[in-house]
Structures are given as C-alpha cells and as structure tokens.
Backbone bond lengths (Angstrom), bond angles and torsions (degrees), N, CA, C in turn:
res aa  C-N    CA-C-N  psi(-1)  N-CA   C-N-CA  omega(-1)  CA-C   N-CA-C  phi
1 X - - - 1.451 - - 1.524 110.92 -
2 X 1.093 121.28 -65.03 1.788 126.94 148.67 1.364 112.52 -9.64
3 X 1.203 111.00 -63.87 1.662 108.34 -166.40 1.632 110.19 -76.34
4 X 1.481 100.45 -9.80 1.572 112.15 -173.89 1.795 107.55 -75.05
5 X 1.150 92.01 -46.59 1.822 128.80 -179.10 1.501 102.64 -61.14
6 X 1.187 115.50 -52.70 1.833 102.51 172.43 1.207 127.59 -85.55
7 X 1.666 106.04 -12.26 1.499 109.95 166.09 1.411 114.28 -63.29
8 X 1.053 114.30 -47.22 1.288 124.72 -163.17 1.458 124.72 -73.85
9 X 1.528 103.36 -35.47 2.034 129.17 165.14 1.784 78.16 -56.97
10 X 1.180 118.11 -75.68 2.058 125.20 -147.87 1.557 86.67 -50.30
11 X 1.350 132.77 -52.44 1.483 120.10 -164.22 1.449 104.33 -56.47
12 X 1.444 112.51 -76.18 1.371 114.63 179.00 1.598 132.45 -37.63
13 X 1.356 102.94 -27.75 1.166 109.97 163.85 1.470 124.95 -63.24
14 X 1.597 119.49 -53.30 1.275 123.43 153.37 1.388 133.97 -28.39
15 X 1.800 98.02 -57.69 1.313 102.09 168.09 1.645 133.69 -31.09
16 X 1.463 78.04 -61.08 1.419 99.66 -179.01 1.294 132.49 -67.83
17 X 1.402 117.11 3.06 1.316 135.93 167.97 1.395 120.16 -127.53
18 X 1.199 103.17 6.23 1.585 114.85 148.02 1.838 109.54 -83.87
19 X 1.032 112.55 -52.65 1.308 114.67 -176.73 1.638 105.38 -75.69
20 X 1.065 110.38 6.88 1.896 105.67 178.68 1.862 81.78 -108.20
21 X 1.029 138.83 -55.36 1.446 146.00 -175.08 1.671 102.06 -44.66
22 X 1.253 108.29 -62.09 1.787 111.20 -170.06 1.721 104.41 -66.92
23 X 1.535 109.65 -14.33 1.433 104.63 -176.07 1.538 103.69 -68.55
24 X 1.442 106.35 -64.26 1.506 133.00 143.15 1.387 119.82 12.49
25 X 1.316 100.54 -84.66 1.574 108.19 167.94 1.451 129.42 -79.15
26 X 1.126 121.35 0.26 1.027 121.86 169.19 2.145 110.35 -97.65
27 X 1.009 96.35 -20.62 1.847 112.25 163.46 1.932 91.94 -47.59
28 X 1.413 83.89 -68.08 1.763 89.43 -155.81 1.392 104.04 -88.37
29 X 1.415 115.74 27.45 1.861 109.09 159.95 1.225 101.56 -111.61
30 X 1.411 117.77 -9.93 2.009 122.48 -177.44 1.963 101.39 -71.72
31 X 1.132 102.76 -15.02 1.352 113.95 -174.35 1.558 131.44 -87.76
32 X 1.493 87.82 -6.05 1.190 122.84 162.16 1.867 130.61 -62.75
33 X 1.079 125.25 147.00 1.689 115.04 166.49 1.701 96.68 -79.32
34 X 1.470 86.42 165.06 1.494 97.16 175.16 1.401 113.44 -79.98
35 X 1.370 121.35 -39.36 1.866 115.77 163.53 1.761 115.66 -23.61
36 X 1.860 111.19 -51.85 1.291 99.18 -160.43 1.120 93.57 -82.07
37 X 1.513 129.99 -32.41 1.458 117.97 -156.83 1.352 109.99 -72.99
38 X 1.426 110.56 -16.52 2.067 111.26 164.08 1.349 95.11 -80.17
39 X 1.295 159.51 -13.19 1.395 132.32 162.42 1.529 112.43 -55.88
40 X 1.555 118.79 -73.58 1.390 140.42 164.02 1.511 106.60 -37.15
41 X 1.550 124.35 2.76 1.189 103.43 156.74 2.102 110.50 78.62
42 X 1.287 124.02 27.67 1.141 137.00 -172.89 1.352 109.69 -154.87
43 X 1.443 112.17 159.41 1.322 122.10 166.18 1.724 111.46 -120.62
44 X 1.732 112.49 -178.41 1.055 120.17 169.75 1.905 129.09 -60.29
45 X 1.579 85.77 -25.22 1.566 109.40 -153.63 1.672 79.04 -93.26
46 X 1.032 122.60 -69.26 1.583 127.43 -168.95 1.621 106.71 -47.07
47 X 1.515 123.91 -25.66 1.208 118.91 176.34 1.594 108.35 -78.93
48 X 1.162 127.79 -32.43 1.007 141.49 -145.85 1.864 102.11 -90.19
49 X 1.735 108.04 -50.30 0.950 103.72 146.36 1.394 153.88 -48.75
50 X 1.381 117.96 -6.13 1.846 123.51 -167.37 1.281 68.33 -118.98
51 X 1.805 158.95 -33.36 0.987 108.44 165.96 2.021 94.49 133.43
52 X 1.083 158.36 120.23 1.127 130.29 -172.00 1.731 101.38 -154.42
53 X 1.489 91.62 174.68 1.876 100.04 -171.98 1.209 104.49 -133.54
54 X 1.287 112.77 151.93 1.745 105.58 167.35 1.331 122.31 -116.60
55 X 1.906 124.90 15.73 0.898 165.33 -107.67 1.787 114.43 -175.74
56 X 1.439 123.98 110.35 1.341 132.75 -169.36 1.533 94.33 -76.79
57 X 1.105 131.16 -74.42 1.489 135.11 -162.59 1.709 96.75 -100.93
C-alpha cells in the first residue's frame, strides 16, 4: 500500500510540472511572430487557449 502511496504522490507530482512546463513554454512561444508559429504548426489564439505563463515558478 506504501509503495502504492508514493507512486501515486511521484505521478502527480510530475504531472504537475509538466503542466507548469507547457504553461511555460507556451509564455515563450506567444513571443513569437505569427509567420513562425504557422511553421511549428500553431497559432497565437491556440496558445493562448491551453493557457500560458511568463514565469518559471
């Protein structure tokens, strides 16, 4: 049960710094022109929607 219990804290934890990371990077792809961000396959609006940071912690 223990080993169940820290698996499960370590996932969420990850999670959650995946989703602090994509906020992250999506801060510093808004910083972008819109030319490149249609190369990479994104827009301004689509970044804007998932949500973004300009801020590590």
């Amino acid at each position: 049960m223990a080993n169940s219990f820290l698996r499960n804290a370590f996932n969420r934890v990850v999670e959650a710094r995946e989703r602090q990371m994509a906020r992250y990077v999506n801060g510093a792809l808004l910083s972008l022109d819109a030319a490149t961000l249609k190369t990479i396959g994104t827009s301004h609006e689509e970044l804007r929607r998932k949500g973004a940071s300009q801020y590590l912690f």
